[in-house]
C-alpha positions in Angstrom: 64.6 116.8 68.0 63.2 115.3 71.3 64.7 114.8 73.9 66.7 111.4 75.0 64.3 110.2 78.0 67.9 108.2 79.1 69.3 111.6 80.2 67.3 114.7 79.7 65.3 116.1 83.3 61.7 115.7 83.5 59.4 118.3 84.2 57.4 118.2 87.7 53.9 119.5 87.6 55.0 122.5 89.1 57.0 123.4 85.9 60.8 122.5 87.5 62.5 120.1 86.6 64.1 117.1 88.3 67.9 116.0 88.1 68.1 112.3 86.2 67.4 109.4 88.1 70.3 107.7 90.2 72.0 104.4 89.4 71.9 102.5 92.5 75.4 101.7 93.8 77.0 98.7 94.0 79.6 99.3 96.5 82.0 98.5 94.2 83.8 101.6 94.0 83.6 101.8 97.4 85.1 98.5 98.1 87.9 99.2 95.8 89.0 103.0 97.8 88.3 100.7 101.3 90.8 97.5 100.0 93.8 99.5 99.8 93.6 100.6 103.7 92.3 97.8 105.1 94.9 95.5 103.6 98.1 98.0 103.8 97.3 99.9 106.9 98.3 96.4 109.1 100.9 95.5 107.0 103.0 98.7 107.7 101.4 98.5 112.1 103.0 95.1 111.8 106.2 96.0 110.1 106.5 99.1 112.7 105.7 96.6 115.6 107.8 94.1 114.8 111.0 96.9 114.3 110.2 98.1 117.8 110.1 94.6 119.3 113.6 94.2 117.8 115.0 97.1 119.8 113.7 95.3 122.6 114.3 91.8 122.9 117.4 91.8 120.4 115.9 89.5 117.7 118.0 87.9 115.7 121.2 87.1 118.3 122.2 83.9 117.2 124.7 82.3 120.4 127.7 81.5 118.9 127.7 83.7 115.8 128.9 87.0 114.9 126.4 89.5 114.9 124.3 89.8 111.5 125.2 93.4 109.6 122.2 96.0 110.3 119.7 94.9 107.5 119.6 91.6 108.5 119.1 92.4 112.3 116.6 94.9 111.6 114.9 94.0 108.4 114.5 90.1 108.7 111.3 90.7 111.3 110.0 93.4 109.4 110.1 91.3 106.3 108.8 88.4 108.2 106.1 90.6 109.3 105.1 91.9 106.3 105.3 88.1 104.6 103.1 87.1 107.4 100.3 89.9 106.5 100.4 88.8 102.9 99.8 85.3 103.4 97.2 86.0 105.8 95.2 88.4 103.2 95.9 85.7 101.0 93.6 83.3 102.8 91.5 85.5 103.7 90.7 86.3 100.2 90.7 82.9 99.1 87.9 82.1 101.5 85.3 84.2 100.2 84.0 82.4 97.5 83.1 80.2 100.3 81.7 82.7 102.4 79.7 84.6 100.4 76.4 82.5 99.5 75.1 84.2 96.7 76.4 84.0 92.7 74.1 86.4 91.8 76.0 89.3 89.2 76.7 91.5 92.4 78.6 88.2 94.0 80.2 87.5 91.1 81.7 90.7 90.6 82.9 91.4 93.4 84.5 87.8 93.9 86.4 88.9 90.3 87.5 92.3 92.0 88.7 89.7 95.0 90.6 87.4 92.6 92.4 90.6 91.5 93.2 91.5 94.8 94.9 88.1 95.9 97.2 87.8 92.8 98.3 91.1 94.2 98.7 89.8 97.9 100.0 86.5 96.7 102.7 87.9 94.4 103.3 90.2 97.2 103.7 86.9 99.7 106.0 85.5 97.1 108.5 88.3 97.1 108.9 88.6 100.5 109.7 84.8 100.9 112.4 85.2 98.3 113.6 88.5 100.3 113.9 87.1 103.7 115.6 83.9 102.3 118.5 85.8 100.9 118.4 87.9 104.6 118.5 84.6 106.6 121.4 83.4 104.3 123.2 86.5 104.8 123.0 86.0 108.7 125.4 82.8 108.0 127.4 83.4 105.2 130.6 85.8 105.3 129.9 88.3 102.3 126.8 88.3 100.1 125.3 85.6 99.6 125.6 83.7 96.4 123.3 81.8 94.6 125.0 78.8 96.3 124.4 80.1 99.8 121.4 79.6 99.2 120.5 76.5 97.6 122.7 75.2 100.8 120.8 77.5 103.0 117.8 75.8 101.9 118.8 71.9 101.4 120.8 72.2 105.1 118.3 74.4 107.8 115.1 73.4 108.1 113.7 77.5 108.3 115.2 77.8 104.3 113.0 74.7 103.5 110.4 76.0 104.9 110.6 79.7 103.3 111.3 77.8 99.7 108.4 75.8 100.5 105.8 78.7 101.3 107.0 80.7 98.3 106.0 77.7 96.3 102.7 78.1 97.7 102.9 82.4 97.3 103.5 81.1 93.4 101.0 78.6 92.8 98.7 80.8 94.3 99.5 83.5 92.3 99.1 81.2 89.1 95.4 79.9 90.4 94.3 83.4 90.9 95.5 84.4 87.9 93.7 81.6 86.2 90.5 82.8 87.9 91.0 86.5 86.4 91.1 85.2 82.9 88.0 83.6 83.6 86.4 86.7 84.1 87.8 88.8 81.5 86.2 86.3 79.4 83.4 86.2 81.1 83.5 82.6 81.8 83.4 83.1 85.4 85.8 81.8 87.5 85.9 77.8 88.2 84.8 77.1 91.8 87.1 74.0 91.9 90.0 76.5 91.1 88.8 78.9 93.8 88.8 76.0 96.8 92.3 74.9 95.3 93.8 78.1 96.0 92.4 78.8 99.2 93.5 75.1 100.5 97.1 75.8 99.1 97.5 79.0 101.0 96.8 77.5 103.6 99.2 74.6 103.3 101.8 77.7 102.6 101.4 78.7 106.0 102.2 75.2 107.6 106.0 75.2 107.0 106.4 78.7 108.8 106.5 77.5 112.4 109.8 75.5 111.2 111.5 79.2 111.6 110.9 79.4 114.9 112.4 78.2 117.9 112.5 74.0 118.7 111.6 72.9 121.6 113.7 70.5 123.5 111.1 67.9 125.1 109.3 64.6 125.1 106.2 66.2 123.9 107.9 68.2 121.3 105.6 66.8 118.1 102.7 68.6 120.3 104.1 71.5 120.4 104.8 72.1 116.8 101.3 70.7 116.0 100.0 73.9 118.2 102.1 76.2 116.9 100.7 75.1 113.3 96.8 75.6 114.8 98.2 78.7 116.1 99.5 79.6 112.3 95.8 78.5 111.0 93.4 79.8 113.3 94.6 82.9 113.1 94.9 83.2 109.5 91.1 82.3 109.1 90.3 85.0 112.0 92.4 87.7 110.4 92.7 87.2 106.8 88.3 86.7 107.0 88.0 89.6 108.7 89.9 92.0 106.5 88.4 90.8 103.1 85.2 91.2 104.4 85.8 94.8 105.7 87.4 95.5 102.5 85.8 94.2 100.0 82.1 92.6 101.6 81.1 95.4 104.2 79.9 98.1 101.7 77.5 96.0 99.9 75.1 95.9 102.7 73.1 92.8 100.9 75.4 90.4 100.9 77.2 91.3 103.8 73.7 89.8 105.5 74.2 86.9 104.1 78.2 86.2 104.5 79.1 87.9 107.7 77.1 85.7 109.7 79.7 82.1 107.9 82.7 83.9 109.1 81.4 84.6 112.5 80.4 81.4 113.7 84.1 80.3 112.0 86.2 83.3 113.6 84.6 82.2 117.3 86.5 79.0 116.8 89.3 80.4 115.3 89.1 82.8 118.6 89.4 79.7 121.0 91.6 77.9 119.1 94.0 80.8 119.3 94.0 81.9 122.6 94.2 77.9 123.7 97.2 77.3 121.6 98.9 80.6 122.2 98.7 80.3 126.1 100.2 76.7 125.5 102.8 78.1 123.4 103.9 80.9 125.5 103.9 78.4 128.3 105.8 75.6 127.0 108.8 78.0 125.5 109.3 79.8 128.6 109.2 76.3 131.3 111.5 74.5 128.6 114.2 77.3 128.9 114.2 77.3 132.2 112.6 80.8 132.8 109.0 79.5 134.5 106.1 81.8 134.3 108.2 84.8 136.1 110.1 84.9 132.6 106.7 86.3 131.4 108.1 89.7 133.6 112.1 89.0 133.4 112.6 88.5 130.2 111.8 90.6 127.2 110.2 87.3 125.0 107.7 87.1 127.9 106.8 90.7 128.1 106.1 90.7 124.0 103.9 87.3 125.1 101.8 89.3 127.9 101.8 92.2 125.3 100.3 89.5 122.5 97.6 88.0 125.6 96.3 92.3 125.7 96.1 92.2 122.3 94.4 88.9 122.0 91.8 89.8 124.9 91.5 93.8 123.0 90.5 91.1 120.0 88.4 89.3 121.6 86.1 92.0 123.1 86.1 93.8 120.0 85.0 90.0 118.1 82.0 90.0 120.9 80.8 93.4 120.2 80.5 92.6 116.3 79.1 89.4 117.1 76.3 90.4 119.5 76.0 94.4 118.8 76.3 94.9 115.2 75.4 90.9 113.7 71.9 91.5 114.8 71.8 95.2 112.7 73.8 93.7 109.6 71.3 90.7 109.6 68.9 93.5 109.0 69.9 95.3 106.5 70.9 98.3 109.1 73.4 100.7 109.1 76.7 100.2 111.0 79.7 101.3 112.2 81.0 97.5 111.0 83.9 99.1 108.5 85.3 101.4 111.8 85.2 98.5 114.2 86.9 96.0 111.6 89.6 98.7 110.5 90.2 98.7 114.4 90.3 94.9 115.2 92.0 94.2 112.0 95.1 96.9 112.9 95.0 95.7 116.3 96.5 92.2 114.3 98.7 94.2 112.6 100.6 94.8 115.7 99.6 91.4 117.0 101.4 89.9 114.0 104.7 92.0 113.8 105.0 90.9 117.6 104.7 87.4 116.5 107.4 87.9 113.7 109.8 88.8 116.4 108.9 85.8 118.9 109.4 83.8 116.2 113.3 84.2 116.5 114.0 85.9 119.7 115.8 84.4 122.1 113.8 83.2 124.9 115.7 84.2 128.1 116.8 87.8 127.0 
């Protein structure tokens, strides 16, 4: 019987033979042992970040209040932190359809591995919306909370509207994404209209969040919750971009020519528009409570903000070397340390995030 030329060796003139031809890789496999890390790995630095912040500022001391039972002290900013990470891969993964240029059959499968990958984050964003609700309503109620603590949690304070409103979001993300998988088990492919949808409603999930934080009491106070919401945004786009491409994009060294160029001209922006509204933010907090710009050394909120200005000028030297050291390369189809650097920027958030989680609630003048 002769051989099958599909997987037998061929001889070589000098009377060896040769192993079978190689399948080329499509950096799938890769991309699906680099997700996990890339996406987990700053969710647990910003859940460790934002415990340690705790200890030091004393998150969660409501004046006036009896002091909230352990898991509620502690957990609520880890949970926060870990919700924010979610939401963040969330629009990050929603993006690339947009970022990535081509719909060849290497595009489109890895934008179905993608889809995958935000139901996952999404669902993920969901529960811990749902867990932090019940943790802020057992910070006011006496007991467990009931079902009815927290339907009145969330008609009466603004921060339970807000949660109920971004685990709508988590959900009908969830449900878009999951839309988009069916698609490709069919082999449809997924609806483009359906993949904008979810990316827009992600990021509409992120704009009730700065209603957890602290109000501001002055004449400009509209302005200031306008730039904490670009604050939200910006660095959603800059983050959540960042690690789906380094997850999912950066093995696959064709189209990550073509797509990582999109997301740097959009992550420069998102680089200004963070470090503009963050230095405004800090700013504002610390004059309207009375501390001045020495609170930024007497109090612990404005040591986590100097800490958060380090991280955010670590950030952006790291953003500068990608953008004029290894662009260039990746443009060329050269190998790169890109997966390295991005794990390091994009744990660098991590911690960046979990800090913000505790700002969020701390108070300002302790």
């Amino acid at each position: 019987m002769p051989a099958d030329p599909g997987t037998a060796p061929e001889p070589d003139p000098t009377g060896r033979t040769s192993p079978p031809a190689r399948r080329p890789s499509t950096g799938v496999g890769r991309s699906t042992r680099a997700a996990p890390a890339l996406l987990v790995v700053p969710a647990l630095l910003a859940a460790a970040a934002a415990w340690a912040a705790t200890l030091h500022v004393g998150a969660d001391d409501v004046p006036g209040l009896v002091d909230p039972a352990v898991a509620v002290r502690y957990g609520a900013p880890v949970v926060r932190a870990l919700l924010d990470v979610a939401a963040v891969a969330t629009v990050g993964l929603g993006m690339l359809p947009r970022l990535v240029p081509d719909r060849g059959g290497r595009a489109r499968a890895l934008l179905a591995l993608t889809r995958r990958a935000a139901v996952v984050t999404a669902l993920s964003w969901l529960a811990c919306s749902l867990l932090l609700l019940g943790l802020y309503t057992a910070e006011l109620a006496t007991g467990s909370p009931t079902a009815e603590d927290v339907a009145r949690y969330v008609s009466g304070v603004p921060a339970g509207a807000a949660l109920a409103l971004g685990a709508g979001c988590a959900a009908g993300c969830a449900a878009l994404g999951l839309t988009g998988v069916v698609r490709d088990a069919r082999g449809n492919g997924a609806d483009r209209l359906t993949d904008d949808l979810g990316a827009v409603l992600a990021l509409l999930g992120l704009l009730p969040m700065p209603l957890t934080g602290h109000a501001v009491d002055w004449e400009y106070h509209d302005l200031s919750m306008l730039s904490v919401q670009l604050h939200v945004l910006a660095a959603a786009v800059w983050a959540g971009g960042l690690a789906a491409i380094a997850a999912f994009v950066a093995p696959r060294r064709g189209l990550l020519a073509s797509t990582l160029p999109r997301y740097s001209k959009l992550a420069t922006g998102a680089i200004v528009l963070v470090a503009a509204s963050g230095v405004f933010n800090g700013g504002t907090e610390l004059t309207t409570a009375g501390a001045g710009l020495g609170g930024l050394i007497s109090t612990g909120y404005g040591r986590i903000v100097l800490l958060k200005a380090v991280l955010l000028v670590l950030l952006a030297a790291l953003g500068g070397h990608a953008r004029f050291r290894l662009l260039p390369l990746v443009e060329r189809h050269r190998r790169t340390a890109l997966i390295t650097w991005a794990a390091v920027e994009v744990g660098v958030m991590g911690v960046a995030y979990g800090l913000g989680a505790v700002l969020a609630r701390a108070p300002v003048l302790t």
